[in-house]
Backbone as JSON, one array per atom type, in Angstrom:
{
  "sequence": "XXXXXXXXXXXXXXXXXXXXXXXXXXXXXXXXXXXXXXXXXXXXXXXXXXXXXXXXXXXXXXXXXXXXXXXXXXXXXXXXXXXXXXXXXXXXXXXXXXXXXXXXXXXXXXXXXXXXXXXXXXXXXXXXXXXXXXXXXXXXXXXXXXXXXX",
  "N": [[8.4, -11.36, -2.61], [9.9, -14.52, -2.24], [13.06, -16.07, -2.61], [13.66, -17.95, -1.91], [13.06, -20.6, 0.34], [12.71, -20.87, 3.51], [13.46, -23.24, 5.99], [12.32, -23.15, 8.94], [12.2, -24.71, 11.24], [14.89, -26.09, 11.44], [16.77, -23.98, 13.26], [14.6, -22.85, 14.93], [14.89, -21.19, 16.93], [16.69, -19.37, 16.0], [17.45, -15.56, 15.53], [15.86, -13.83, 13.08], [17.1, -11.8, 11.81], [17.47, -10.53, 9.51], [15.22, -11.08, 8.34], [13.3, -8.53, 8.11], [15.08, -6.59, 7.7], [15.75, -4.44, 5.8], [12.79, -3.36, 6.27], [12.02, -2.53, 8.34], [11.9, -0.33, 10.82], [14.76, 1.3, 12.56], [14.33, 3.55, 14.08], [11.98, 3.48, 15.67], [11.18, 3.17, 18.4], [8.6, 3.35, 19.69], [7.26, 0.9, 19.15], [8.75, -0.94, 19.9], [9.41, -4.0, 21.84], [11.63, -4.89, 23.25], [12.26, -6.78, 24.31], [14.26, -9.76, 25.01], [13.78, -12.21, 25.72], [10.74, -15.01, 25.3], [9.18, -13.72, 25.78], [6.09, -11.46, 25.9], [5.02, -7.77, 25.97], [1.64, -6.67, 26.89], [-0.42, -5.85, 24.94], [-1.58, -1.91, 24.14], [-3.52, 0.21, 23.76], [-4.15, 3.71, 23.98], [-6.6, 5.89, 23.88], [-7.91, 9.54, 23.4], [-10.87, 11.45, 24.47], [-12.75, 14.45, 24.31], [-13.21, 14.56, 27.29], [-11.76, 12.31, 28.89], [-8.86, 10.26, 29.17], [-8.52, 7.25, 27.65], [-7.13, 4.14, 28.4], [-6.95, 0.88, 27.18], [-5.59, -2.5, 27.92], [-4.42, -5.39, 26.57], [-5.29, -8.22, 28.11], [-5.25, -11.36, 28.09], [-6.44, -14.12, 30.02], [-6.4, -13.44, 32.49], [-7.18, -12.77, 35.84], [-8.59, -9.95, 37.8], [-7.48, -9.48, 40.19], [-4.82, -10.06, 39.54], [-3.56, -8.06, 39.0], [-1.99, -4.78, 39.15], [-2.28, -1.23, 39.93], [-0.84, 1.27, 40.07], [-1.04, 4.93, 41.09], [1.88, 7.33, 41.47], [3.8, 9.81, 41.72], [2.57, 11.34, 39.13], [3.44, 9.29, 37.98], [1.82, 6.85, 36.14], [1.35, 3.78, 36.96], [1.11, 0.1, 35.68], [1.03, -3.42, 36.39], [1.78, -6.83, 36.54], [1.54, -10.21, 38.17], [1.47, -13.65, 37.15], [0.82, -16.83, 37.78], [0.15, -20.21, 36.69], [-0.97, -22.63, 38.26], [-1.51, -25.97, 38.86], [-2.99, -28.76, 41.3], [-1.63, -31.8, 41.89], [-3.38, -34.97, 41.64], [-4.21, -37.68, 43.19], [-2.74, -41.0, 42.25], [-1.35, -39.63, 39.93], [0.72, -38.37, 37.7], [3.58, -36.31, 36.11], [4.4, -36.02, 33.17], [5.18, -34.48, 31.08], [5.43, -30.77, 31.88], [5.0, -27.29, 31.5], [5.73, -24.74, 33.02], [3.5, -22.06, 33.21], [4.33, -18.82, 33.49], [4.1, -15.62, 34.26], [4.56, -12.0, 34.25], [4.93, -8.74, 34.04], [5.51, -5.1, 33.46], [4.27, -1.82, 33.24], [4.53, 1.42, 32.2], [3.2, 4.63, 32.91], [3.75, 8.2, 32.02], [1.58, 10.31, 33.43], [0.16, 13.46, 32.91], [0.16, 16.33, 35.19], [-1.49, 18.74, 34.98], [-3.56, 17.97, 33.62], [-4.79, 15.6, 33.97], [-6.94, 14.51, 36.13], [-6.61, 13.11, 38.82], [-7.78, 11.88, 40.88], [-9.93, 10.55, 40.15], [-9.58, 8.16, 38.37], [-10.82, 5.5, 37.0], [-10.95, 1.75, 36.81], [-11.27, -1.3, 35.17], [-11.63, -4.54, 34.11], [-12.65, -6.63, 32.19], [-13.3, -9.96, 30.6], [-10.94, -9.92, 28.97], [-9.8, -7.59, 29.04], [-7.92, -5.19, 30.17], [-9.28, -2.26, 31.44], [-8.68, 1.45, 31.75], [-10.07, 4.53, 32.9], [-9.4, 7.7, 32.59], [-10.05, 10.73, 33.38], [-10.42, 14.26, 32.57], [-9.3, 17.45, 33.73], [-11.42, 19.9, 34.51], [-10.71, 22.04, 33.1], [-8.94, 21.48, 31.67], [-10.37, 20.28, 29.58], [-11.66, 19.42, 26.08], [-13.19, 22.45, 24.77], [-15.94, 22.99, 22.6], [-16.02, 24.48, 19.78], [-16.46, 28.22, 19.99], [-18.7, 30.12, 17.95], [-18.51, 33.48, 16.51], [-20.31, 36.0, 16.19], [-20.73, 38.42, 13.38], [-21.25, 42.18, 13.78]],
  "CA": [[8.51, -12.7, -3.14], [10.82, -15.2, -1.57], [13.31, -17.0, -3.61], [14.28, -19.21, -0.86], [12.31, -20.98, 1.3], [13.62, -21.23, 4.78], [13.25, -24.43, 6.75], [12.43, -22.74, 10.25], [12.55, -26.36, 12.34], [16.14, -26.42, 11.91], [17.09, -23.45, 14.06], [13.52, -22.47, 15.53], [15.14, -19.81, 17.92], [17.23, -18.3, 15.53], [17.01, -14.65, 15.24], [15.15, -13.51, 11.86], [17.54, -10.17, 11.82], [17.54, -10.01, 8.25], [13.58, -10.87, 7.72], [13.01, -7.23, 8.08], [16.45, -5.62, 7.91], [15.46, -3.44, 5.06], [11.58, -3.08, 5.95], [12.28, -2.19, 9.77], [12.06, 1.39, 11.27], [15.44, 1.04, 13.68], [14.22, 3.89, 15.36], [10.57, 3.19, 16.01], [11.27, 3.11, 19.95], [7.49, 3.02, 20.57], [6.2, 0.3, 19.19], [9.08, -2.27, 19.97], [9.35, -4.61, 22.84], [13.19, -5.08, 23.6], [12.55, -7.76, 24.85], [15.12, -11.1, 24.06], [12.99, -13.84, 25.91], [9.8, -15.03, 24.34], [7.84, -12.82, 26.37], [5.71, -9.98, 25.14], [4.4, -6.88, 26.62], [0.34, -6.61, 26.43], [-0.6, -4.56, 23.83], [-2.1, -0.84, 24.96], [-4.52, 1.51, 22.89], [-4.34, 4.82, 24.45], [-7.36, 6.83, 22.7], [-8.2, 10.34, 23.88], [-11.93, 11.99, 24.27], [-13.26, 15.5, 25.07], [-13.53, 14.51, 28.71], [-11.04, 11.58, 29.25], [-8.26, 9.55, 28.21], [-8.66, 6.06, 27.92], [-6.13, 3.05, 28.09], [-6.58, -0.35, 27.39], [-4.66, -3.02, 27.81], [-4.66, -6.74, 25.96], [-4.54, -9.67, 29.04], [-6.49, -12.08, 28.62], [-6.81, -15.3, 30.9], [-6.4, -13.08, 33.68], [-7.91, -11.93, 36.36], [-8.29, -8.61, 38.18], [-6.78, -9.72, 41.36], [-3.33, -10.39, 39.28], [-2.72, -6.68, 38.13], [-1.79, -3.97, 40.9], [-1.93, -0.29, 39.07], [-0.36, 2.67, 41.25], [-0.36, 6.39, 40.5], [2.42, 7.96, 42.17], [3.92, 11.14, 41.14], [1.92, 11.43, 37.97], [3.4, 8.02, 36.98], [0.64, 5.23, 36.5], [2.53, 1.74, 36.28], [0.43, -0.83, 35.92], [1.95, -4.31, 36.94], [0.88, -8.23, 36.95], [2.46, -10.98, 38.3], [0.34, -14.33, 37.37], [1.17, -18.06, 37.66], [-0.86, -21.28, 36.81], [-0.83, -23.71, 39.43], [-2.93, -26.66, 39.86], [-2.64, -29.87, 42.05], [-2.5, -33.76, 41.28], [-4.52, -35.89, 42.49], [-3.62, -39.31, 43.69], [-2.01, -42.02, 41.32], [-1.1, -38.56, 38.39], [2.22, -38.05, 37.73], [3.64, -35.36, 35.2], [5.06, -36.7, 31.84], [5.57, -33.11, 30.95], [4.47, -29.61, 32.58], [5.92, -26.36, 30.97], [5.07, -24.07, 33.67], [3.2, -20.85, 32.87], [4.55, -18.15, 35.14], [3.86, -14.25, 33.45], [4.97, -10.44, 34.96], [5.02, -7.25, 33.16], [4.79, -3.64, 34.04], [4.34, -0.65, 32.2], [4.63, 2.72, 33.05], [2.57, 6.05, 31.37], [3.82, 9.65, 32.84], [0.61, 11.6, 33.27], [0.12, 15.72, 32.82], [-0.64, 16.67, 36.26], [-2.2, 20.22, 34.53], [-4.93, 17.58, 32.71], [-5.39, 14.6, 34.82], [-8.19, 14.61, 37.36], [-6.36, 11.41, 39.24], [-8.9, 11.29, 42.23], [-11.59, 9.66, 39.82], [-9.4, 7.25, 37.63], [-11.11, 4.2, 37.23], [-10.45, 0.17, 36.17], [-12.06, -2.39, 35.19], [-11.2, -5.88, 33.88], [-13.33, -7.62, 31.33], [-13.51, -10.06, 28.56], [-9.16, -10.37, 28.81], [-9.62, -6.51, 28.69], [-8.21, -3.89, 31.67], [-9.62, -0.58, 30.98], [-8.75, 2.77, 32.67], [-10.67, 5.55, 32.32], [-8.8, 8.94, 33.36], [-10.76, 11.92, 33.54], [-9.38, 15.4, 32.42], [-9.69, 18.43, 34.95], [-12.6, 20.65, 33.7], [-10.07, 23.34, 32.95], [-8.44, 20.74, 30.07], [-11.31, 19.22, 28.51], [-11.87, 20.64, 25.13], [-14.57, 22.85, 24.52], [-16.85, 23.14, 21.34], [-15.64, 26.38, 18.82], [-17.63, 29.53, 19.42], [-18.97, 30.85, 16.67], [-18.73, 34.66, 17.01], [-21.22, 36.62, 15.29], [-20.68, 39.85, 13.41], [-22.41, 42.79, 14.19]],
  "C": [[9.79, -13.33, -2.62], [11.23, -16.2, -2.59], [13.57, -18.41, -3.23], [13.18, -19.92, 0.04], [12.95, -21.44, 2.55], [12.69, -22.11, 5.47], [13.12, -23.83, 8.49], [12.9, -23.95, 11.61], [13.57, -27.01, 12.35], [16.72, -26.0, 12.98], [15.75, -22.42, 14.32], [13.69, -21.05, 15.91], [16.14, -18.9, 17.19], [16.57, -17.09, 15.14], [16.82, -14.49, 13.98], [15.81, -11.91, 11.67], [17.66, -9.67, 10.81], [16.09, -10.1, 7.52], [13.45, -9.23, 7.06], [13.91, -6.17, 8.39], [16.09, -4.72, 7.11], [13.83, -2.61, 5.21], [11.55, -1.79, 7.08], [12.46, -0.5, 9.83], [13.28, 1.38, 12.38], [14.81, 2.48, 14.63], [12.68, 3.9, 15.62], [10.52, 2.77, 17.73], [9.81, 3.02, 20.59], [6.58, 2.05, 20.31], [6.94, -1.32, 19.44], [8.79, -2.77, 21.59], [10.62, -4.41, 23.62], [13.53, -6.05, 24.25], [13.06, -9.41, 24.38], [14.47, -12.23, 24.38], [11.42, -14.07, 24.81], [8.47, -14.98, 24.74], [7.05, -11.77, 25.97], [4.8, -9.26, 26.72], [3.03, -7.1, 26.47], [0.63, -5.55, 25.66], [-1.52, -3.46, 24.29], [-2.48, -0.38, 23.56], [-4.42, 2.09, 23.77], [-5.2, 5.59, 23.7], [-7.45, 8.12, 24.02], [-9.4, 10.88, 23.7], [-11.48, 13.8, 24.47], [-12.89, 15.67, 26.52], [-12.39, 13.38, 29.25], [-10.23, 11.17, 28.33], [-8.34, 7.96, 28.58], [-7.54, 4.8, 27.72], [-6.61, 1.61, 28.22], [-5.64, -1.32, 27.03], [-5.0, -4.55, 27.31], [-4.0, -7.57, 27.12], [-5.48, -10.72, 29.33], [-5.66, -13.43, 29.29], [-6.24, -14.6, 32.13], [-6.89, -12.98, 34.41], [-7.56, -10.96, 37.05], [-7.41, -8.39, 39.2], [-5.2, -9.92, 40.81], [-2.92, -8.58, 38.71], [-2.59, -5.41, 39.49], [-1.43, -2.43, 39.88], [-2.07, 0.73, 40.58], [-0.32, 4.09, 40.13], [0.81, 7.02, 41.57], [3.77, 8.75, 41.67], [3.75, 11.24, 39.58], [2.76, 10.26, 36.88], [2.54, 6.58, 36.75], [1.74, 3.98, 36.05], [1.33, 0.89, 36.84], [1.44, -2.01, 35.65], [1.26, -5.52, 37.26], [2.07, -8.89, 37.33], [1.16, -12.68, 37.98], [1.34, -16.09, 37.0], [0.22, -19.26, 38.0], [0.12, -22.12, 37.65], [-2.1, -24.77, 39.22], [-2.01, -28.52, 40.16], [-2.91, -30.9, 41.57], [-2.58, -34.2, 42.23], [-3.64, -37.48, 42.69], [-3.48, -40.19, 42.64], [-1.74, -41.11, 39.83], [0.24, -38.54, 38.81], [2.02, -37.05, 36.02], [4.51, -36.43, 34.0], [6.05, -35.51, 31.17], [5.25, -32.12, 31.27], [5.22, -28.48, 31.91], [5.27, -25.15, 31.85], [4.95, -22.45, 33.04], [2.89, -19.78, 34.14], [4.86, -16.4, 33.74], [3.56, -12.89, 34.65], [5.26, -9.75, 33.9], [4.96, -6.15, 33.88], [5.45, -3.03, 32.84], [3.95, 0.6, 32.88], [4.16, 3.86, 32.62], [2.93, 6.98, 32.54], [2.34, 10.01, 32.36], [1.05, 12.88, 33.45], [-0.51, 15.51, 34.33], [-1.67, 18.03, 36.19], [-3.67, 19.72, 34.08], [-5.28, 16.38, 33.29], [-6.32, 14.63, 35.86], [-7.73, 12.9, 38.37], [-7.12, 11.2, 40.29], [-10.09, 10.96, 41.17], [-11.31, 9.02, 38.66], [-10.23, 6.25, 38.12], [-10.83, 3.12, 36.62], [-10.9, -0.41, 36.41], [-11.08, -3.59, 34.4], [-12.48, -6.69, 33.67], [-13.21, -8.57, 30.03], [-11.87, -10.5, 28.41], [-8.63, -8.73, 28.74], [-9.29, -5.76, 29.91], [-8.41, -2.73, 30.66], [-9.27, 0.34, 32.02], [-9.36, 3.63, 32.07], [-10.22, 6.42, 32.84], [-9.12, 10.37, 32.82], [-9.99, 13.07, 33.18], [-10.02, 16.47, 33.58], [-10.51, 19.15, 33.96], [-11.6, 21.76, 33.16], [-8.96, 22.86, 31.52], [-9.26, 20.27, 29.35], [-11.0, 20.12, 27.64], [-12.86, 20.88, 24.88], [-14.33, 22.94, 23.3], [-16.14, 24.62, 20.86], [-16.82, 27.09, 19.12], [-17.36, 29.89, 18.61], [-19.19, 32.16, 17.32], [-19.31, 35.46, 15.33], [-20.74, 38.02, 14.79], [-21.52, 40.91, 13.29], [-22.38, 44.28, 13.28]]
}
């Protein structure tokens, strides 16, 4: 319950460091940003199967051609760079333009003991990239035998 009501449209950009001074996890290192501009990371689900692990990532109005994902030495970084552009036409002029210009990367160490990296795959749907990364048959997890007694 708030006894106060704060007027935000005085100081917009002021930091809120006491909103959640008492709620806050200071060390929760994996789910912050760190970042001071008023940029954000995409947001990632990492789930794990039997047979793969899966990552997606939240980007929408993208497209596939703006994201560039490398494996190299069992580090995947995936990486966009994307900027709207478009041209005026004869007798337009700007009044105001706030250009939208967006880069990120992110970086996941893989297990090289459980990765199968010759048959990652990615897609890009919907505002959604997906990877799908395969485990080596020698990590999946198998089913419990039941052992019978005799």
């Amino acid at each position: 319950m708030n006894l106060i009501r704060r007027n935000s449209a005085l100081l917009p950009d002021l930091p809120t460091f006491f909103d959640d001074f008492f709620t806050r996890d200071v060390f929760d290192w994996n789910t912050r940003n760190f970042s001071t501009s008023n940029t954000t990371l995409p947001a990632v689900n990492i789930m794990e199967t039997a047979d793969q692990y899966i990552v997606e990532m939240a980007a929408p109005g993208m497209s596939k051609k703006d994201f560039h994902i490398e494996l190299k030495d069992n580090l995947l970084t995936i990486s966009s760079q994307h900027e709207d552009s478009s041209e005026m036409k004869d007798g337009e002029r700007w009044l105001r333009r706030e250009y939208s210009y967006q880069s990120f990367q992110r970086s996941f160490q893989l297990n090289a003991n459980v990765v199968d990296d010759a048959h990652i795959k990615a897609t890009y749907e919907n505002g959604m990239l997906r990877l799908l990364i395969p485990k080596k048959e020698t990590a999946k997890t198998k089913p419990p035998k039941q052992i019978s007694i005799s």
